[in-house]
BASEKOL-149683 format. One line per 4 residues: number of its first residue (from 0); their letters; for each residue x, y, z of N, C-alpha, C. Coordinates in Angstrom, 1 decimal. Each point is the difference from the previous one (the first is absolute). Layout:
REM BASEKOL-149683
NUM> A> X Y Z X Y Z X Y Z | ...
This chain:
REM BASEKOL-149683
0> XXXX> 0.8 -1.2 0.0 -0.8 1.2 0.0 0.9 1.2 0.0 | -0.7 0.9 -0.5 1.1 1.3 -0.3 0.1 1.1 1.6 | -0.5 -0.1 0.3 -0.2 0.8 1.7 -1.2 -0.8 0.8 | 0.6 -0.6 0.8 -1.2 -1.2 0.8 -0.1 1.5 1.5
4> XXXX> -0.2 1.0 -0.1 -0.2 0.7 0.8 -1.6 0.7 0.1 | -0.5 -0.8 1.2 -1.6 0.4 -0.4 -0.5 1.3 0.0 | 1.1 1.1 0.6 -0.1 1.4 0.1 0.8 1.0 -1.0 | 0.1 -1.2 -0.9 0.9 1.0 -1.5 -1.3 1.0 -0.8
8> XXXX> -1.0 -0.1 0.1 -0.6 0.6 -0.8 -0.5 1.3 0.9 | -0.1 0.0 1.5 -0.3 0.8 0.5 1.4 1.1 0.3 | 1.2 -0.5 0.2 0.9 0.5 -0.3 0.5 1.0 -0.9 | -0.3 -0.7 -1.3 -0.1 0.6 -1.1 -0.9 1.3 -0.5
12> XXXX> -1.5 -0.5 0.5 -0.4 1.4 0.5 0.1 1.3 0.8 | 0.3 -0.4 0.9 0.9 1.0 1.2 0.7 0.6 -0.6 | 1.1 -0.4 -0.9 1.1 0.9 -0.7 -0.2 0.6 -0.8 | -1.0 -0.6 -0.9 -0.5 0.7 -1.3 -0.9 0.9 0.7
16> XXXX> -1.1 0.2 0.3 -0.8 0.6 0.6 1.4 1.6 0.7 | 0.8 -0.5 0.9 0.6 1.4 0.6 0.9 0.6 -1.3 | 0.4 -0.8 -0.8 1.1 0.2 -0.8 -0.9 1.2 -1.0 | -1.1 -0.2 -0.3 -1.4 0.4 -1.0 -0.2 1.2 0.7
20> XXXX> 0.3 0.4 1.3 -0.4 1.1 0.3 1.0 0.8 0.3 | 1.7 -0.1 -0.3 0.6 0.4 0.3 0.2 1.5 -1.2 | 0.6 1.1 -0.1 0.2 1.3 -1.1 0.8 -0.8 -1.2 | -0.5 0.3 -0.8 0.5 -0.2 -1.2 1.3 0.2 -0.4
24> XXXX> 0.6 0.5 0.4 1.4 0.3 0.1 0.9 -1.1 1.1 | -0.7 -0.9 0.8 0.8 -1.2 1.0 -0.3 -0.9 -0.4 | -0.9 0.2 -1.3 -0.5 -1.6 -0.6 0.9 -0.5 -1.3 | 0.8 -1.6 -0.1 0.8 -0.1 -0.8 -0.1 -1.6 -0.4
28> XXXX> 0.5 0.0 -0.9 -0.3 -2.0 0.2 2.2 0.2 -0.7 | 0.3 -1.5 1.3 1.4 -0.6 -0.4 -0.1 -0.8 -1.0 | 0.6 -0.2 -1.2 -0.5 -1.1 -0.8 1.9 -0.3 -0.4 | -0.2 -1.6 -0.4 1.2 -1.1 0.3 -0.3 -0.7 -1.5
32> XXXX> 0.9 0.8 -1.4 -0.2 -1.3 -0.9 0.9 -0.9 0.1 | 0.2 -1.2 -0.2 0.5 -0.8 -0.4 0.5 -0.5 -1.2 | 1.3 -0.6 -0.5 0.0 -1.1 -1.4 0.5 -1.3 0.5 | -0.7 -0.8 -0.3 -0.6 -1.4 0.1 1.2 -0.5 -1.3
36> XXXX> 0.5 -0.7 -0.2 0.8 -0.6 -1.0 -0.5 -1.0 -0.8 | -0.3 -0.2 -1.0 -0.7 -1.5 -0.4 0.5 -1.8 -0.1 | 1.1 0.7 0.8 0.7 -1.5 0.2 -0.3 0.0 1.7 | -0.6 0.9 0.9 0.2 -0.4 1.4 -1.5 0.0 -0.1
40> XXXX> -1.2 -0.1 -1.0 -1.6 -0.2 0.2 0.4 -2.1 -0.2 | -0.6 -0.4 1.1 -0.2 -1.2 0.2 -1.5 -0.4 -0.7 | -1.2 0.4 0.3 -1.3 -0.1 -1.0 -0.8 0.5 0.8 | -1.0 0.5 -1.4 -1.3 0.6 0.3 -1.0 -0.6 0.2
44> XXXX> -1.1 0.6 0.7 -1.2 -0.8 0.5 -1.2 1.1 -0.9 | -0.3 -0.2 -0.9 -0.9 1.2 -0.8 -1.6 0.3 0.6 | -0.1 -1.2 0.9 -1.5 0.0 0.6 -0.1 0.6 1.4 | 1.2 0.7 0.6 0.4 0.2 1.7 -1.2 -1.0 0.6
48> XXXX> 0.1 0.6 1.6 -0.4 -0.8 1.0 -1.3 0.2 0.3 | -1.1 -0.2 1.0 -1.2 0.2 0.6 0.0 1.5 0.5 | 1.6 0.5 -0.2 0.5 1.2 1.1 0.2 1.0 -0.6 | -0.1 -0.1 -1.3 0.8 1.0 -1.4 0.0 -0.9 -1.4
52> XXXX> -1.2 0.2 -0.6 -0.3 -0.7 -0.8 0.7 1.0 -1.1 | 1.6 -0.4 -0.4 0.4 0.7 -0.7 1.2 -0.7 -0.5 | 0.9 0.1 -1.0 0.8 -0.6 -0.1 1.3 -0.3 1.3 | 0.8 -1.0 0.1 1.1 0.4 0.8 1.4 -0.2 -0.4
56> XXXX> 1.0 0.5 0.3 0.9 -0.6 -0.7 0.8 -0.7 1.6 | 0.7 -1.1 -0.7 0.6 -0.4 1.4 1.7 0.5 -0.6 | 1.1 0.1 0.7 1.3 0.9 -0.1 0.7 -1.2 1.1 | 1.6 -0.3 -0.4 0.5 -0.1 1.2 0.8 1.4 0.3
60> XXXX> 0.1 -0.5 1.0 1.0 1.6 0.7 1.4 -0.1 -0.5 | 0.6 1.1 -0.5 1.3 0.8 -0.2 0.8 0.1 0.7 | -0.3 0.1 1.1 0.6 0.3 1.5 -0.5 -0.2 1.1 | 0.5 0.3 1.4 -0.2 -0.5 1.2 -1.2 0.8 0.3
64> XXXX> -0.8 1.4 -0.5 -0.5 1.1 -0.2 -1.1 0.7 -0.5 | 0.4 -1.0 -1.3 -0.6 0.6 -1.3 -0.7 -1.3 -0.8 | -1.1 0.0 -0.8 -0.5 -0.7 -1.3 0.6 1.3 -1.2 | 0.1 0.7 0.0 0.6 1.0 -1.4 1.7 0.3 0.4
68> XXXX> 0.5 0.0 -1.5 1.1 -0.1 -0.1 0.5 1.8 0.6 | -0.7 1.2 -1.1 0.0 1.2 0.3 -1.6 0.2 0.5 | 0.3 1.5 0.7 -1.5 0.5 0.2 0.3 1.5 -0.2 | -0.9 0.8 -0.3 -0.2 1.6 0.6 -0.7 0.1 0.3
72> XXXX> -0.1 1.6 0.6 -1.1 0.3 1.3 -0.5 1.4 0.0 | -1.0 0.2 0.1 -0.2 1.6 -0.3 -1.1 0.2 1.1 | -0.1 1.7 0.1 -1.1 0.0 0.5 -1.3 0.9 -0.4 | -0.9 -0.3 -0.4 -1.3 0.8 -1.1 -0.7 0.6 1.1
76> XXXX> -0.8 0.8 -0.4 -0.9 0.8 0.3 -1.3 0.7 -0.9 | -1.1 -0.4 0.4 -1.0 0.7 -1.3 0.3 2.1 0.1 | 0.4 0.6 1.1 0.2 0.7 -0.5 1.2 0.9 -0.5 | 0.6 -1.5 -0.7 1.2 0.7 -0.5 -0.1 -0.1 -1.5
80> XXXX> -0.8 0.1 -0.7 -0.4 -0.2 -1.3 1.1 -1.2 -0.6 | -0.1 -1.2 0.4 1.0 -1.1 -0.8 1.6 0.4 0.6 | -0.2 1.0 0.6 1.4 0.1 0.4 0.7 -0.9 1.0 | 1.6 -0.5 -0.5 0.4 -0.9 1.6 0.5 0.8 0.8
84> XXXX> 0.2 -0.2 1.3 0.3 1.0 1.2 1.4 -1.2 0.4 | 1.3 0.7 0.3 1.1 -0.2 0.7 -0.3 0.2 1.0 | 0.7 -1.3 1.3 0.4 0.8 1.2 0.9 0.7 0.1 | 0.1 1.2 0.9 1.2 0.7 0.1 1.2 -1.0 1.0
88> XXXX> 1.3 0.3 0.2 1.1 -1.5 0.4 -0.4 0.8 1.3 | -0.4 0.8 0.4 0.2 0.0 1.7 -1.8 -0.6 0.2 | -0.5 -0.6 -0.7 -1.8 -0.4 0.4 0.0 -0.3 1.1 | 0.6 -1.2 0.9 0.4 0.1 1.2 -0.4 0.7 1.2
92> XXXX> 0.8 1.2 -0.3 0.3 1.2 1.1 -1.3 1.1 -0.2 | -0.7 0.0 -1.5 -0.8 0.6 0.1 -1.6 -0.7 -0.1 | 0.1 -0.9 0.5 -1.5 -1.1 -0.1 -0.9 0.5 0.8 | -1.2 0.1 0.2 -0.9 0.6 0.7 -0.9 -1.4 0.3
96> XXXX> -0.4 -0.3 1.5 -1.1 -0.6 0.1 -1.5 0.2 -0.8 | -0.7 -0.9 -0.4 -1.3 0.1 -0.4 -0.6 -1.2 0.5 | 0.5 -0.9 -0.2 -1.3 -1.1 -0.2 0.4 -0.6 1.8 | -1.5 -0.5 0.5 0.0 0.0 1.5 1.0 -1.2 0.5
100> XXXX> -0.1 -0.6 1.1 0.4 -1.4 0.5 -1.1 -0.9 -0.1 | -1.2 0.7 0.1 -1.0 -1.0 0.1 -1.0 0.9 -1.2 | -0.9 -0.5 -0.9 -0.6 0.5 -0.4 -1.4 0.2 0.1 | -0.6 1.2 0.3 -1.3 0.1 0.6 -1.4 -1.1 -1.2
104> XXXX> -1.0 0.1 1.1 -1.0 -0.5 -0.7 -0.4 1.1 -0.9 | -0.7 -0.6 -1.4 -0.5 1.2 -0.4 -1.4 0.5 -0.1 | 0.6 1.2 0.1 -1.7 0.6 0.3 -1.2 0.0 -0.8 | -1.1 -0.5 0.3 -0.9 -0.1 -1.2 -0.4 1.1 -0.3
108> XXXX> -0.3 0.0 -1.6 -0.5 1.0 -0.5 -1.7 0.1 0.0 | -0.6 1.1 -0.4 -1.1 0.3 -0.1 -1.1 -1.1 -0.5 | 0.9 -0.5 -1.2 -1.0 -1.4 -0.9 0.5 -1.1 1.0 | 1.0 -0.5 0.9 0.1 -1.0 0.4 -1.0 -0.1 1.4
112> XXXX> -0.8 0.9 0.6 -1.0 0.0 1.3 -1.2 -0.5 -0.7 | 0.0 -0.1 -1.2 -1.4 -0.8 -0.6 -1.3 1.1 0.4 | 0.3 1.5 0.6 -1.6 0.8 0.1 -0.1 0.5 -1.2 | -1.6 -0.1 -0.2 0.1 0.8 -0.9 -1.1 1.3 0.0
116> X> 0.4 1.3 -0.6 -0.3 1.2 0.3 -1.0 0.3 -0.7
């Protein structure tokens, strides 16, 4: 099973839900491509599982680390029109807390109290 954690989805909500309300300017997605080599794809499964009915590929690993040989990494933003954003080399020293230790419940909105007006 791909996450046997019975609180992944509520989890998942929590984050998205505070991450959704955060200014547009603290909102970013990390993204990680990979190249896969076609001598290290072991075989495909074109039908996926009960879990992700999608293709899969299976890979052995490269390293102690890694399934891809190289990767790059960037980080997007919708409002950076397509643009990639660098970190600066001191990111570090200048990182700002945002996201909590625990994440709150979220608060329901107006359509989620089911009254209706």
């Amino acid at each position: 099973m791909w996450n046997d954690d019975p609180n992944e989805k509520d989890y998942h909500h929590r984050v998205h839900t505070f991450w959704s309300t955060l200014e547009e300017t603290k909102q970013a997605h990390f993204e990680v491509v990979g190249l896969i080599k076609y001598e290290d794809i072991v075989d495909i499964d074109p039908e996926g599982d009960i879990y992700a009915r999608c293709p899969h590929v299976y890979v052995r690993k490269v390293n102690a680390n890694s399934f891809c040989g190289s990767a790059s990494h960037r980080l997007t933003a919708s409002n950076r029109w397509g643009q990639d954003m660098t970190l600066p080399i001191n990111a570090d020293n200048v990182r700002i807390k945002v996201f909590p230790d625990e994440f709150p419940d979220p608060q329901p909105t107006s359509t989620d109290s089911g009254s209706k007006s």
